[in-house]
C-alpha positions as CSV (number, residue, x, y, z in Angstrom):
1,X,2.0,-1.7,18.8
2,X,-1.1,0.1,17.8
3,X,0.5,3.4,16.9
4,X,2.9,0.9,14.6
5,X,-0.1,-0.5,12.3
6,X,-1.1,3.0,12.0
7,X,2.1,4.2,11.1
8,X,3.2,1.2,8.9
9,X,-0.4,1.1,6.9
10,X,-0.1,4.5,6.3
11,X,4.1,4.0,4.9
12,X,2.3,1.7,2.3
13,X,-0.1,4.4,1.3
14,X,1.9,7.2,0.5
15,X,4.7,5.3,-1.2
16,X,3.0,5.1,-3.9
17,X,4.0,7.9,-6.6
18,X,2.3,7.9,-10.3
19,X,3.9,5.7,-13.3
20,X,3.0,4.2,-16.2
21,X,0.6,1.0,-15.6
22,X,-0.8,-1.1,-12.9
23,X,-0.7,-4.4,-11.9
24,X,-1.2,-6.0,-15.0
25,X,2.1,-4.7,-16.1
26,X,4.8,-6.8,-17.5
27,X,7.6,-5.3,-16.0
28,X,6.6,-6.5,-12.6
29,X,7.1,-10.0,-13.0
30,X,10.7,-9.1,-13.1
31,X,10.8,-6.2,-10.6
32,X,9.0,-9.3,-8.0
33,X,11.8,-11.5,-9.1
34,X,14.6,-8.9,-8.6
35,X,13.1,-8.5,-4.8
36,X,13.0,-11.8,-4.0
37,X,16.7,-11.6,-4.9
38,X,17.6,-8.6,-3.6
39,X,20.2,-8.5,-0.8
40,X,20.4,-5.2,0.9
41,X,17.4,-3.3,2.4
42,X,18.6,0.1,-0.1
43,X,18.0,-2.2,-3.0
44,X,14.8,-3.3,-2.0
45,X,13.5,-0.3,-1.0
46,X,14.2,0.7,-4.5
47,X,12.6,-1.7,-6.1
48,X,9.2,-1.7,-4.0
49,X,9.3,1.9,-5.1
50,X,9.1,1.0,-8.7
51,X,6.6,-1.6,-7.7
52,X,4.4,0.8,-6.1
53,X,4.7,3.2,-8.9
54,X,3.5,0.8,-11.1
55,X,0.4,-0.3,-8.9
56,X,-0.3,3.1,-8.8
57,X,-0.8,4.5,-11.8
58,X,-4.3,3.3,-13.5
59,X,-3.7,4.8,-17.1
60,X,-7.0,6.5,-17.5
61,X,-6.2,10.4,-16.5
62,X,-9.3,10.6,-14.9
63,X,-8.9,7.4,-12.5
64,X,-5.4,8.7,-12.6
65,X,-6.3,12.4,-11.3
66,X,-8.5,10.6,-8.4
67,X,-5.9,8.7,-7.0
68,X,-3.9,12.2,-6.8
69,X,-6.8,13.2,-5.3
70,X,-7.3,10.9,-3.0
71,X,-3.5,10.3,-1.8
72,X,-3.5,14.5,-1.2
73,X,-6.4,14.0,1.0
74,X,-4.9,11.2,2.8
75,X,-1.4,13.3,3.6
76,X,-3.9,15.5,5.1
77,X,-5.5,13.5,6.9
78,X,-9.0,14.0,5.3
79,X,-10.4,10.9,5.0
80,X,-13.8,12.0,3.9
81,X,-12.4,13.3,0.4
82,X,-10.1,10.7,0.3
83,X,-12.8,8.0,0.7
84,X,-15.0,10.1,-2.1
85,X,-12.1,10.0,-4.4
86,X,-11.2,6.3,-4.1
87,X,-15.1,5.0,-4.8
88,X,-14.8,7.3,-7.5
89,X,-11.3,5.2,-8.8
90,X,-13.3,1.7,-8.1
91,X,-16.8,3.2,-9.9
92,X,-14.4,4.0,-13.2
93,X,-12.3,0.8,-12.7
94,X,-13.3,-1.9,-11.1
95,X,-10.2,-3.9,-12.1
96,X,-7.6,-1.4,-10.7
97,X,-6.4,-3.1,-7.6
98,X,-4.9,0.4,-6.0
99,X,-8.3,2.0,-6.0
100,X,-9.2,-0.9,-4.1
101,X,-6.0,-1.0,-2.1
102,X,-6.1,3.1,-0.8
103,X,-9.9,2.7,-0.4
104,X,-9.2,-0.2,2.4
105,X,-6.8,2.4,3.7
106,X,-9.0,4.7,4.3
107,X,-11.8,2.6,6.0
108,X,-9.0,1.1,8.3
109,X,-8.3,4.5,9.3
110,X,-12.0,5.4,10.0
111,X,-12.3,1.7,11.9
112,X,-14.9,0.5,9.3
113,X,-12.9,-3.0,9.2
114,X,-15.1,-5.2,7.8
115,X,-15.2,-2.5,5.0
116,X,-11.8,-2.6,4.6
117,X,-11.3,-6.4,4.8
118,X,-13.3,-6.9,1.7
119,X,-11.4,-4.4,-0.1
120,X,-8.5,-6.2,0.5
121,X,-9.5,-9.2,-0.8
122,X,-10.7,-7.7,-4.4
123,X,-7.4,-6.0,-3.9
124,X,-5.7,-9.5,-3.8
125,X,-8.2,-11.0,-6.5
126,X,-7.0,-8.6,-8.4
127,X,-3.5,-8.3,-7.7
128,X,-2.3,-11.5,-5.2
129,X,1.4,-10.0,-4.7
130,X,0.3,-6.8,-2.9
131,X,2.4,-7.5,0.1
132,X,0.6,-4.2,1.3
133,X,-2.8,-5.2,1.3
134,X,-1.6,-8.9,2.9
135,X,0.4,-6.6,5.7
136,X,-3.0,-4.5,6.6
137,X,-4.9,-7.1,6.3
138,X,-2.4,-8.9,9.0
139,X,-2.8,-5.8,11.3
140,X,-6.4,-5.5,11.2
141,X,-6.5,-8.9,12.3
142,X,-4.4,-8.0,14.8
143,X,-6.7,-5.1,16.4
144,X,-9.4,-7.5,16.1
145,X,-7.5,-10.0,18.5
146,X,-7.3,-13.0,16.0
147,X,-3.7,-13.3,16.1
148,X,-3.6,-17.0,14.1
149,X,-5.2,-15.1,11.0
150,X,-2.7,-11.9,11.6
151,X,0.2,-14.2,11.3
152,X,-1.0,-16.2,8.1
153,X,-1.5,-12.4,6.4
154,X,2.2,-11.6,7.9
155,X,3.6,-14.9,6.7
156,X,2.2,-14.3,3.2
157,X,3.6,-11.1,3.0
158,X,6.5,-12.0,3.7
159,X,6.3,-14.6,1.0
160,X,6.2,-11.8,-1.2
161,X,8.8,-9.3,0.0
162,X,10.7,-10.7,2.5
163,X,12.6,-7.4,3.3
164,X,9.1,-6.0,5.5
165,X,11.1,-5.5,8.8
166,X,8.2,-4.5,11.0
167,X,6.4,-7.3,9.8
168,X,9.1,-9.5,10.3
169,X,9.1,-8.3,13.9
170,X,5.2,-8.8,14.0
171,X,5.5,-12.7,12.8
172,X,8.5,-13.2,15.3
173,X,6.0,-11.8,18.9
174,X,3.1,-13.7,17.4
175,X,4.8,-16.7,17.1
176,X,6.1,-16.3,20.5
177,X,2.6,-15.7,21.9
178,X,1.1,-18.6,20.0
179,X,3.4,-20.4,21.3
180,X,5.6,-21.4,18.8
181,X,9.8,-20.2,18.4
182,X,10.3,-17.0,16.3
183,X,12.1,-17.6,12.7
């Protein structure tokens, strides 16, 4: 399961590609409403690819160029620039919920959880339908061993996109180790 929350974190991360806004967009009020409706997996996928887009792109070219920056470092794994590049997104813009999002990504991935917990949260002040950050948040939970809280961040994130298949699977065992029957 570990090498899973690794794995799916990291699927969240480098999703993202570069667009035209963020999340105060107005075209994702309609892109969340298409993916609530959406009925295949293909279509879905498509549409949380526009999403993503969106939430990653912060319209400054500077903020912009970090989160290049940063993303390039993640894909190779270096987590010290990455982490220099994404405080330098949040320093610019302290209202760009990605910067805050990728930052969390990185401190998960150097174990600095508490770090990356209240990263997520501005994230989700800032931006509430980031099923990503409700996902992460869900597996850090996890590797901390409070599996009631994991399965509230699952369940909310599945609230938002319900077409997350390994988090699906994650709400079904935790439910069946709580104790209760799988959905």
């Amino acid at each position: 399961m570990r090498r899973w929350l690794s794995f799916s974190l990291l699927s969240f991360v480098f999703l993202s590609a570069p667009a035209l806004a963020r999340q105060d967009d107005p075209r994702l009020k309609d892109l969340f409403a298409d993916l609530q409706a959406s009925h295949s997996s293909i279509e879905a996928g498509l549409i949380e690819q526009r999403i993503q887009a969106i939430w990653a792109t912060d319209g400054n070219p500077r903020v912009d160029a970090l989160m290049q920056q940063g993303i390039d470092a993640l894909s190779l794994r270096n987590t010290e620039l990455a982490l220099a590049a994404f405080n330098k997104v949040v320093e610019l813009d302290s209202t760009f919920a990605e910067g805050y999002n990728k930052r969390a990504t990185v401190e998960f991935l150097m174990h600095d959880f508490d770090a990356s917990v209240v990263d997520i949260q501005r994230t989700l002040e800032l931006e509430p339908r980031h099923w990503g950050a409700l996902a992460g948040l869900g597996q850090i939970y996890l590797l901390l061993g409070d599996k009631k809280a994991a399965l509230r961040a699952f369940e909310a994130a599945l609230k938002i996109n319900p077409h997350l298949t390994t988090v699906s699977e994650s709400v079904k065992e935790l439910k069946q180790e709580l104790g209760g029957s799988p959905t």
